[in-house]
TORKOL-4160 file (C-alpha; in steps of 0.2 Angstrom, whole numbers, padded with zeros to 4 digits, m for minus):
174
<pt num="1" X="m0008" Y="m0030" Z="m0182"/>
<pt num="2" X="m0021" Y="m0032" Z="m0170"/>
<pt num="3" X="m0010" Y="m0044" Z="m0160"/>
<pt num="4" X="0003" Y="m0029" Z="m0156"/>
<pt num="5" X="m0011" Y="m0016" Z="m0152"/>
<pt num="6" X="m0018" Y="m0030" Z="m0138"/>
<pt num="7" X="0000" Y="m0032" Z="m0130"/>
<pt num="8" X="0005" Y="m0014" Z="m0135"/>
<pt num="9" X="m0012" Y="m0008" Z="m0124"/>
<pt num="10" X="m0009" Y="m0019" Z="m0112"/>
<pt num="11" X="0007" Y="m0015" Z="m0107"/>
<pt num="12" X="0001" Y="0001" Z="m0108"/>
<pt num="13" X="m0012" Y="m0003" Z="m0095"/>
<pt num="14" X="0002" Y="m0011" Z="m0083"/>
<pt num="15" X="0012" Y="0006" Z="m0084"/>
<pt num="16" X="0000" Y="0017" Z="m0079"/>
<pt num="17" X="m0008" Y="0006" Z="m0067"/>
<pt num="18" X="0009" Y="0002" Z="m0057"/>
<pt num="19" X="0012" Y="0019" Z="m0057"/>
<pt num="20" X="m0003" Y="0027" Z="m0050"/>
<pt num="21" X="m0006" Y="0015" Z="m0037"/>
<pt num="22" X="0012" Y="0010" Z="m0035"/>
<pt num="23" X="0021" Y="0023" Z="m0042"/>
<pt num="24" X="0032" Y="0015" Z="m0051"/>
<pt num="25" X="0031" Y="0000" Z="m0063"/>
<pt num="26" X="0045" Y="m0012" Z="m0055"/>
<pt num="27" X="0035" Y="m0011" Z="m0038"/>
<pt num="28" X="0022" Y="m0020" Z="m0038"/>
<pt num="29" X="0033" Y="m0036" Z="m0046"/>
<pt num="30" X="0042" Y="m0032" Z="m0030"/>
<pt num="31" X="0029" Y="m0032" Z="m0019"/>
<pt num="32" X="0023" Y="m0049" Z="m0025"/>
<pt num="33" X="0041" Y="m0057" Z="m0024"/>
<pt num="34" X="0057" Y="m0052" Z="m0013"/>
<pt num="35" X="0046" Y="m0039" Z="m0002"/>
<pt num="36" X="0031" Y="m0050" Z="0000"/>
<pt num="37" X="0035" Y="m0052" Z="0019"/>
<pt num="38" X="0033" Y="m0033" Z="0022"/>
<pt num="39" X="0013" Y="m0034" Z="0026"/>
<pt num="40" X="0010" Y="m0046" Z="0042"/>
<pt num="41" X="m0007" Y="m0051" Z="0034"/>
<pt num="42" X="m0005" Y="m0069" Z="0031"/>
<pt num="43" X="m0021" Y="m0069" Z="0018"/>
<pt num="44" X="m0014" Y="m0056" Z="0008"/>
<pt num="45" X="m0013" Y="m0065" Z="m0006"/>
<pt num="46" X="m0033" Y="m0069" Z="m0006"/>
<pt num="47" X="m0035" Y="m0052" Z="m0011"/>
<pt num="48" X="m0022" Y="m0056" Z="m0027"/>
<pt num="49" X="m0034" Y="m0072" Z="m0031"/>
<pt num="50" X="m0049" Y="m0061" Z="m0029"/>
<pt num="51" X="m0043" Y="m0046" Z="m0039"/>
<pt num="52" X="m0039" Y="m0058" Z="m0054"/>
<pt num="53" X="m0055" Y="m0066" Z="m0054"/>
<pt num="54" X="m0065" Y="m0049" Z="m0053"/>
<pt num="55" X="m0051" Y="m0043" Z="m0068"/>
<pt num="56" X="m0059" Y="m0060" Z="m0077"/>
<pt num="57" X="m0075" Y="m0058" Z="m0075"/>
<pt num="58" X="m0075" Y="m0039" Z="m0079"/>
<pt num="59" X="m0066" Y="m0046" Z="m0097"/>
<pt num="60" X="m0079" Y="m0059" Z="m0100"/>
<pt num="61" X="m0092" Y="m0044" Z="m0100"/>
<pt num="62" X="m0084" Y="m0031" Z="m0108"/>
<pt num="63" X="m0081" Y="m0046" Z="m0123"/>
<pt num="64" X="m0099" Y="m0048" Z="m0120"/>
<pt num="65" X="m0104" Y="m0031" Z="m0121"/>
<pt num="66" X="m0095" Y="m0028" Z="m0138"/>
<pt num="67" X="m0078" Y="m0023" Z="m0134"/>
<pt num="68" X="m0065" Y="m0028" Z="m0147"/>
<pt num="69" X="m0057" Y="m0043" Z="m0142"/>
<pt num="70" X="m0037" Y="m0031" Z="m0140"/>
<pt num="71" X="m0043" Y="m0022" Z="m0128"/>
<pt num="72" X="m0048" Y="m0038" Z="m0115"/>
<pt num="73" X="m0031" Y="m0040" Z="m0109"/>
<pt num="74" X="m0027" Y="m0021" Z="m0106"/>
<pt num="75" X="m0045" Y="m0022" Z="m0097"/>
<pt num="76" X="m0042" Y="m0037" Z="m0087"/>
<pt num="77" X="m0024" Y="m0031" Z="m0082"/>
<pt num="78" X="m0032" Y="m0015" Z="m0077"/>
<pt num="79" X="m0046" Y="m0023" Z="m0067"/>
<pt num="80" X="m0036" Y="m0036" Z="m0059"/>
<pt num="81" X="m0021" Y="m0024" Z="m0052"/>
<pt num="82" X="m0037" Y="m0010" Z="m0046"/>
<pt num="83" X="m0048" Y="m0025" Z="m0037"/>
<pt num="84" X="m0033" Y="m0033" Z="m0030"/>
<pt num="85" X="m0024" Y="m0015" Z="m0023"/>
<pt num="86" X="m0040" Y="m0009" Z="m0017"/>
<pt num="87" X="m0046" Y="m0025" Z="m0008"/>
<pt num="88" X="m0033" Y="m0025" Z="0002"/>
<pt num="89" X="m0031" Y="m0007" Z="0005"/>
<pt num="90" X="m0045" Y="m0006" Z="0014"/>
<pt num="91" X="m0044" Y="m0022" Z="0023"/>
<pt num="92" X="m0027" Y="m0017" Z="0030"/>
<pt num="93" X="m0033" Y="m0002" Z="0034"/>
<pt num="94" X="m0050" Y="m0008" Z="0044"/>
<pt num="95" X="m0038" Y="m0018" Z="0053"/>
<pt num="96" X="m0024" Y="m0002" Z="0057"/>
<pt num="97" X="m0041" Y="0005" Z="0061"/>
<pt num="98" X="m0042" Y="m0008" Z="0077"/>
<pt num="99" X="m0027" Y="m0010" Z="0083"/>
<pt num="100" X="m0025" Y="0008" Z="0084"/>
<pt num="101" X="m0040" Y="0009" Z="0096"/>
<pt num="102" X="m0033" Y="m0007" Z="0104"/>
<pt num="103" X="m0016" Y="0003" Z="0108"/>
<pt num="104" X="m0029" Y="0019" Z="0111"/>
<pt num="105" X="m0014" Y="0033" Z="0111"/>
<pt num="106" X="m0016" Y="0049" Z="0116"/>
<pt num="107" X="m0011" Y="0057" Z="0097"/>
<pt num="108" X="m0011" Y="0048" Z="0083"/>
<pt num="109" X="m0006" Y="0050" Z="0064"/>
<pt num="110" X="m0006" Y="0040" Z="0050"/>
<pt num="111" X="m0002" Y="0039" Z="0031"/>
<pt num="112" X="m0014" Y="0028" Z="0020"/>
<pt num="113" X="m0010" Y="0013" Z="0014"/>
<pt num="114" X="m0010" Y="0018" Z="m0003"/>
<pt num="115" X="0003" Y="0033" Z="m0001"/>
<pt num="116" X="0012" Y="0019" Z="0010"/>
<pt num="117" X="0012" Y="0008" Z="m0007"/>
<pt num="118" X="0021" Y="0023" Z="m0017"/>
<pt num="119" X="0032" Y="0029" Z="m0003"/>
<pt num="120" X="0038" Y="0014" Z="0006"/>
<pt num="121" X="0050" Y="0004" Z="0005"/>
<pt num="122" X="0064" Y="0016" Z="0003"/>
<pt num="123" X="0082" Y="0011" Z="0005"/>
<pt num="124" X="0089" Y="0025" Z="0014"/>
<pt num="125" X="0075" Y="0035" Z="0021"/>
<pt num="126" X="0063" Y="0034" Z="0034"/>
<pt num="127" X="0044" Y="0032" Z="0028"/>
<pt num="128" X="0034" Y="0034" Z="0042"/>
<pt num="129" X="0015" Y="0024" Z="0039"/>
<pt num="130" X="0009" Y="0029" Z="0056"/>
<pt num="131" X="0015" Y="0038" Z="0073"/>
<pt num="132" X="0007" Y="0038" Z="0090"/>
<pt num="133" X="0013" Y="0047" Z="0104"/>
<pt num="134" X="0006" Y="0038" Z="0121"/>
<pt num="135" X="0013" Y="0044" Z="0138"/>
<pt num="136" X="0025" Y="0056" Z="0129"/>
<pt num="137" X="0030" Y="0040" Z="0120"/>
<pt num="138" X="0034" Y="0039" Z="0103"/>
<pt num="139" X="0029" Y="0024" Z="0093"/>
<pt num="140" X="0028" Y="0023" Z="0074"/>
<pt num="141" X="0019" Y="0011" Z="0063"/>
<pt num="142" X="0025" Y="m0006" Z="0055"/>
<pt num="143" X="0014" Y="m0014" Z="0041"/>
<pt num="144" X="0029" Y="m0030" Z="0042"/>
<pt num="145" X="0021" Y="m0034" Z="0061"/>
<pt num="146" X="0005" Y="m0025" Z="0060"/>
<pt num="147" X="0009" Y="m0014" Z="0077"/>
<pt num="148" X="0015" Y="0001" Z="0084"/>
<pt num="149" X="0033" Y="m0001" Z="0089"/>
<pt num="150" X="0041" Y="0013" Z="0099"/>
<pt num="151" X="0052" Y="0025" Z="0087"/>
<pt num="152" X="0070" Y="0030" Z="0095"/>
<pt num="153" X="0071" Y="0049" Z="0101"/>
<pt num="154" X="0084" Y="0052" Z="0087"/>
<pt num="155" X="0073" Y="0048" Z="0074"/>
<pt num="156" X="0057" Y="0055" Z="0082"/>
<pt num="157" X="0064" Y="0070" Z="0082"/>
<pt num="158" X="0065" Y="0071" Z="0062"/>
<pt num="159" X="0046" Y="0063" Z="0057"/>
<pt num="160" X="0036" Y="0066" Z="0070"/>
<pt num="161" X="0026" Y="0083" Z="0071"/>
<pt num="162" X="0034" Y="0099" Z="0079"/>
<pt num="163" X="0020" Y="0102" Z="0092"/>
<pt num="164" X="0022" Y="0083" Z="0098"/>
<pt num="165" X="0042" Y="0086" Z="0097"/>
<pt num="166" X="0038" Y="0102" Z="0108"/>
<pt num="167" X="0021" Y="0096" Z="0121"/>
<pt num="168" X="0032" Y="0080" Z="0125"/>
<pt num="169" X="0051" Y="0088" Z="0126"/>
<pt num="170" X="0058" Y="0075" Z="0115"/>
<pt num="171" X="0078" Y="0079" Z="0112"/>
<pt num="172" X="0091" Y="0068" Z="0104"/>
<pt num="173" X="0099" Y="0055" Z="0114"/>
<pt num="174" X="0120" Y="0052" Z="0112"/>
């Protein structure tokens, strides 16, 4: 019996933590498999390793501390997917942070990282992480190359704000 409680709270625990960091329970499976090549920092999966040993630890104590032995795996799952999202949330977003003053733009915008995790990717709509607008130029934000690169007229336009659509003249091409 308390075998099924233990894999019942955890899966649980997986549920509710894909969906409010991920929104959705398939997607963090897909980030760590067939989209693992949409975020350009090459020691992403530190922050994986890190998170599952922080999940670990926090199991051990919790054990330690008098938790019943089938809650630790709905704990360390919990732990593990919190530590490891967050990690790298804010690492990828210290370094946006830089190269957005790198590219200094005249305007900038950006989505964070985590609503990036729910939104993106999307099959047939445009999620836009980040815009800059330098020179009149539009330029949107790529986590796949970790740079601004400059967004078509066409599809400026549609995500990018009003006033920036307005101050810079920006019309469709074709």
């Amino acid at each position: 019996m308390y075998f099924l409680q233990g894999i019942s709270l955890s899966l649980m625990a997986y549920l509710a933590s894909a969906m409010i960091l991920f929104g959705g329970f398939l997607r963090p499976i897909g980030f760590l498999t067939f989209w693992n090549d949409r975020l350009a920092i090459s020691n992403w999966p530190i922050f994986i390793v890190v998170g599952v040993g922080a999940g670990l630890g926090l199991s051990f104590l919790s054990v330690r501390f008098g938790l019943k032995p089938r809650f630790v795996p709905a704990i360390f799952i919990v732990c593990a997917m919190a530590c490891s999202t967050i990690g790298l949330g804010a690492y990828t977003e210290s370094q946006r942070s830089k190269e957005i003053e790198r590219f200094s733009p005249d305007l900038a915008i950006r989505a964070s990282f985590y609503s990036s995790l729910r939104s993106a990717p999307r099959d047939f709509q445009f999620f836009l992480h980040g815009a800059a607008l330098k020179d009149c130029v539009p330029y949107a934000w790529s986590y796949r190359t970790m740079s601004f690169y400059e967004l078509p007229q066409n599809v400026a336009v549609n995500v990018l704000p009003s006033a920036w659509i307005e101050e810079c003249e920006i019309k469709r091409t074709g």
